[in-house]
Backbone as CSV, one residue per row, in Angstrom:
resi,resn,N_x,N_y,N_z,CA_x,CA_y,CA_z,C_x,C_y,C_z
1,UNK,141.942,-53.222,265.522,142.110,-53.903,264.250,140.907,-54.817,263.971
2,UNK,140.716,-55.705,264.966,139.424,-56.860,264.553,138.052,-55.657,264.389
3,UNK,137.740,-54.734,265.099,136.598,-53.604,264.765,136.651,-53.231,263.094
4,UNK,137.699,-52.719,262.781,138.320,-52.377,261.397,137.760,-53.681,260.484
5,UNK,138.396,-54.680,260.762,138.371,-55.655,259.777,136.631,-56.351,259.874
6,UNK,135.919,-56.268,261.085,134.667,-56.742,261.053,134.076,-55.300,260.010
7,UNK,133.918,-53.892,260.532,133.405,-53.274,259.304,133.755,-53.122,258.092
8,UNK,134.822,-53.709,257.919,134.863,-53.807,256.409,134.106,-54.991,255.747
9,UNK,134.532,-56.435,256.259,133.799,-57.103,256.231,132.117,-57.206,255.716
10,UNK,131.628,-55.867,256.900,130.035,-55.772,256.660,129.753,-54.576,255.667
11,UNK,130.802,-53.768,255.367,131.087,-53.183,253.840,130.234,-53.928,252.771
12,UNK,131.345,-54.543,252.737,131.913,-55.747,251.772,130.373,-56.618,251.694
13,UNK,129.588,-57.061,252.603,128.760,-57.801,252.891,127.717,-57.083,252.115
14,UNK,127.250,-56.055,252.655,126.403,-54.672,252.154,126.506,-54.583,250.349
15,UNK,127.604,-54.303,250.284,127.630,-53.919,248.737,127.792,-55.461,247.585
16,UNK,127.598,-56.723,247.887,127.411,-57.950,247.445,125.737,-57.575,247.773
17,UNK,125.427,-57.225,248.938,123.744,-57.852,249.034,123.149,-56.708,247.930
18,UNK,123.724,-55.611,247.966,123.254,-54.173,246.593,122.976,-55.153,245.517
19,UNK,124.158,-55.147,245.288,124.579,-55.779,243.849,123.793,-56.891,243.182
20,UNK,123.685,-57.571,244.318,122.868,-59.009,243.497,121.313,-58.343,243.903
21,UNK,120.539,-57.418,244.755,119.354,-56.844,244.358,118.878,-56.506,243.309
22,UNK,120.100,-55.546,243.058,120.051,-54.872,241.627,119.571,-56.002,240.285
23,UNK,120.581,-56.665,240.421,120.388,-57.335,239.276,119.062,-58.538,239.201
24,UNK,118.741,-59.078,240.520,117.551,-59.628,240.674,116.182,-58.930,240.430
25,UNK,116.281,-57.489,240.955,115.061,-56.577,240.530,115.409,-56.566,238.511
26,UNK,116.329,-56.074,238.447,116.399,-55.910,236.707,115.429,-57.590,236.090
27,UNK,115.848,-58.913,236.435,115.639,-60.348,236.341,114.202,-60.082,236.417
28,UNK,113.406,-59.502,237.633,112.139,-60.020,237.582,111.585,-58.860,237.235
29,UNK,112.242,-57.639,236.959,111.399,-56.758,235.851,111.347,-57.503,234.407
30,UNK,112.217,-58.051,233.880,112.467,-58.364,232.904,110.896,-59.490,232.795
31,UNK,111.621,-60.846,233.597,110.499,-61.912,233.681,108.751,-61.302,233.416
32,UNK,108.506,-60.043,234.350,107.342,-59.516,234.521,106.725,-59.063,232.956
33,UNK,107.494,-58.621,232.205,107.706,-57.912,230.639,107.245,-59.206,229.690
34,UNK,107.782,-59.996,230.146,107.435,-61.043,228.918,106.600,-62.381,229.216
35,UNK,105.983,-62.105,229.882,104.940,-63.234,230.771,103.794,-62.817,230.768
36,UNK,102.880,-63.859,230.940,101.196,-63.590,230.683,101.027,-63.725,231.778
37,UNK,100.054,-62.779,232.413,99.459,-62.714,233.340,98.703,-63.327,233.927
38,UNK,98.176,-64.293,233.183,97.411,-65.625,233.995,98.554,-66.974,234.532
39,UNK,99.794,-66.439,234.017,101.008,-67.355,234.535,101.159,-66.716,236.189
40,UNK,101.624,-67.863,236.778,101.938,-68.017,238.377,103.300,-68.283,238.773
41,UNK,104.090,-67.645,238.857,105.440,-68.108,239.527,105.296,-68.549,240.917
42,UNK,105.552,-69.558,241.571,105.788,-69.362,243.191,107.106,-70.246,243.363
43,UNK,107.846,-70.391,242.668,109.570,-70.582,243.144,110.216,-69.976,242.301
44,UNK,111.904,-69.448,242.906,112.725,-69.378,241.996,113.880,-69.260,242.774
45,UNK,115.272,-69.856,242.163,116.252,-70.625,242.986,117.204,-69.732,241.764
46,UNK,117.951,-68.928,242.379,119.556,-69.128,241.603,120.111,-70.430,241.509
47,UNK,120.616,-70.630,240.526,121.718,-71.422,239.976,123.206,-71.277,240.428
48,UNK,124.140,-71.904,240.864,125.725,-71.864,241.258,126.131,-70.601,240.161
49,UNK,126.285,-70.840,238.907,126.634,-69.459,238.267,125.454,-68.681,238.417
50,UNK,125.765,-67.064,238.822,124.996,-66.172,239.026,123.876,-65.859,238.016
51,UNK,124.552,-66.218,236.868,123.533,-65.650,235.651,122.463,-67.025,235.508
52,UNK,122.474,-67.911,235.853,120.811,-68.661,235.930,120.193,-68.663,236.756
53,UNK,118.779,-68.748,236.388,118.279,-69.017,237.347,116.945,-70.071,237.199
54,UNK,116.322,-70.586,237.991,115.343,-71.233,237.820,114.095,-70.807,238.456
55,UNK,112.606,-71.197,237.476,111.632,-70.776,238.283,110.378,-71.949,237.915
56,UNK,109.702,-71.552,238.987,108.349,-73.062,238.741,107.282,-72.268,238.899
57,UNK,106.584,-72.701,238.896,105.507,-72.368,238.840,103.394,-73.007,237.874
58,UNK,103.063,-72.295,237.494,101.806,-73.333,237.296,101.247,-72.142,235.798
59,UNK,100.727,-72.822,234.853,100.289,-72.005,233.165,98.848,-73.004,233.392
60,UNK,97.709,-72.579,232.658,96.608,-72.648,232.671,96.354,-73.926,231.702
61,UNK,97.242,-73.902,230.613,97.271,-75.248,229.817,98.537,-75.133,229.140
62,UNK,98.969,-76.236,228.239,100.541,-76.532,227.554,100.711,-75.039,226.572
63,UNK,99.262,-75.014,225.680,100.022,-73.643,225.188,100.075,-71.946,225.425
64,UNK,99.291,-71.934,226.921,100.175,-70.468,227.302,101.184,-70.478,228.281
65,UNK,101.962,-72.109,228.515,103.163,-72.247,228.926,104.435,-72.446,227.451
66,UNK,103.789,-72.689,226.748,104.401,-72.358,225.445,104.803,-71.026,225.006
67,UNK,103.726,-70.136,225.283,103.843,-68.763,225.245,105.005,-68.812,226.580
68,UNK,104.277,-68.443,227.093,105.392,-68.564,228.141,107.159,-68.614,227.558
69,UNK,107.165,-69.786,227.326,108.726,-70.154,226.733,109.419,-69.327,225.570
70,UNK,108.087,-69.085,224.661,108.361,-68.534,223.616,108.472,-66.755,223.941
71,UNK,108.089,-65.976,224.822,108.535,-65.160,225.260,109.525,-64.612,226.238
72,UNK,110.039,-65.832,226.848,111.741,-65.865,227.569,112.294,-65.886,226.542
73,UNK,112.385,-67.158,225.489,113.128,-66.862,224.578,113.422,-65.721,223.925
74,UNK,112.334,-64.843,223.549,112.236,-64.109,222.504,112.887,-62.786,222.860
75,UNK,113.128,-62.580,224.457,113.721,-61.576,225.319,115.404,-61.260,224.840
76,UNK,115.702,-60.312,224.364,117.154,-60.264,224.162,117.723,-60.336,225.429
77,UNK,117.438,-59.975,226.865,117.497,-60.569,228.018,118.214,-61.571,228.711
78,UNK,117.638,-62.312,227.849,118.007,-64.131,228.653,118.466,-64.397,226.842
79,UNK,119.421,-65.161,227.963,120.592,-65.865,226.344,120.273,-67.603,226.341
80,UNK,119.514,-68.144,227.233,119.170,-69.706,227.197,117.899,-70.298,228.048
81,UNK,117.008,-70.379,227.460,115.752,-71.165,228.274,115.553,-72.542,228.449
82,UNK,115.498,-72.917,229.080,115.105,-74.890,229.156,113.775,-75.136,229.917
83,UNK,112.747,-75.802,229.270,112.205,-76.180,230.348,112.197,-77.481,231.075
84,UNK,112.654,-77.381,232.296,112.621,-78.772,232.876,112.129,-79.670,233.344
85,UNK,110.620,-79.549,233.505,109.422,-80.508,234.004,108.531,-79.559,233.394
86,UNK,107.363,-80.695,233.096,106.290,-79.846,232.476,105.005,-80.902,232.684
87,UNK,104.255,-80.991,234.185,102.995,-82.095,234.247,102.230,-81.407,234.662
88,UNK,100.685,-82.000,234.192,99.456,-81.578,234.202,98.409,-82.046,235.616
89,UNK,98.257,-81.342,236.164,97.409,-81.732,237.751,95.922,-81.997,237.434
90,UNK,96.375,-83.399,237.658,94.799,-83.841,237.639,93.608,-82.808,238.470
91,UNK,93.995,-82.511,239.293,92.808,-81.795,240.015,92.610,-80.245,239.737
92,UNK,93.613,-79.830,239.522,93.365,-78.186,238.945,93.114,-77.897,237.097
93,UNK,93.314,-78.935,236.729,94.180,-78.944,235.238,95.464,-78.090,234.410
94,UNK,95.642,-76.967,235.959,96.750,-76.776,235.489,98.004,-77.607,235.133
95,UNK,98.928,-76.466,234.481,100.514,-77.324,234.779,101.406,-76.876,235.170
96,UNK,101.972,-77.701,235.778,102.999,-77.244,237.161,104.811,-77.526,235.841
97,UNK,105.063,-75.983,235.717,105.957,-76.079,235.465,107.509,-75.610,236.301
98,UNK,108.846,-76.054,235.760,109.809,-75.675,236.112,111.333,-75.107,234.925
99,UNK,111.726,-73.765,234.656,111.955,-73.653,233.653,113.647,-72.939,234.056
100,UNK,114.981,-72.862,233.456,115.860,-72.868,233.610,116.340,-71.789,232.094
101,UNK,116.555,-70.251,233.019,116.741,-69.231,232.472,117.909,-68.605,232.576
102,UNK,119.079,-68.404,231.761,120.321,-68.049,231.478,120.124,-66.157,231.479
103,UNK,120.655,-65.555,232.326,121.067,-63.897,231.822,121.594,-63.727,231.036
104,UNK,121.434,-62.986,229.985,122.305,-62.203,228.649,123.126,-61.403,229.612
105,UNK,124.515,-61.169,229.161,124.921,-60.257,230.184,124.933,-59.029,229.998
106,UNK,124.368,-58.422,228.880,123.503,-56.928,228.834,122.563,-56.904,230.262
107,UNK,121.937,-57.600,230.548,120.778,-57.654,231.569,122.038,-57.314,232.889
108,UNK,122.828,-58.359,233.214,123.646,-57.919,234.391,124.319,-56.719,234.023
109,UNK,124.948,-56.364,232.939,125.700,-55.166,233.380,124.658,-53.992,233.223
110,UNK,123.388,-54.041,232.640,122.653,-52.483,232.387,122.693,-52.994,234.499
111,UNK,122.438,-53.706,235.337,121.839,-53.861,236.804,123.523,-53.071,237.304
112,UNK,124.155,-53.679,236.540,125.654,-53.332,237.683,125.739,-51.675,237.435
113,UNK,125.085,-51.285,236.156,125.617,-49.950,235.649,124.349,-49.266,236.765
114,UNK,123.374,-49.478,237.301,122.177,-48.742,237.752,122.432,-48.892,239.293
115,UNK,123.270,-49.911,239.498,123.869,-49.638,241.146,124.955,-48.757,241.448
């Protein structure tokens, strides 16, 4: 019985770790689609509800982090953008941003429908 109930368990474990791949690859195909290429991501943190998420990262000056914003938004994709810090590094002149991105849930279910 405990053999039984541990592989189900790692079933169960397995097809949660699918699932949220899926939909994380769909997330940063998406992100990849509507972002300029001189933009830098190097964090990004789920949020407690599955469908946000957050990411930081660094834009070359305020307005191709503007772009930036204005093309999350513009994504039928994502249903809410915020950005939440937005400062300028004295020594690089970049800016080190951090921005708070809501899933449309078209985006999760086309991921749930492709797993």
């Amino acid at each position: 019985v405990n053999v039984a109930v541990g592989a189900q368990f790692t079933i169960d474990s397995f097809s949660t770790l699918l699932d949220r791949h899926a939909r994380w690859t769909k997330a940063w195909e998406e992100l990849s689609n509507v972002t300029l290429k001189t933009v830098r991501f190097n964090t990004l943190q789920s949020v407690t509800d599955e469908r946000k998420f957050s990411v930081g990262g660094y834009a070359l000056n305020f307005t191709e982090l503007g772009k930036v914003m204005l093309g999350l938004e513009s994504s039928s994709n994502f249903s809410s953008v915020e950005l939440l810090t937005s400062t300028p590094e004295e020594a690089t002149g970049r800016i080190k941003f951090e921005i708070l991105v809501e899933m449309n849930n078209s985006l999760i279910l086309n991921s749930e429908k492709s797993s």
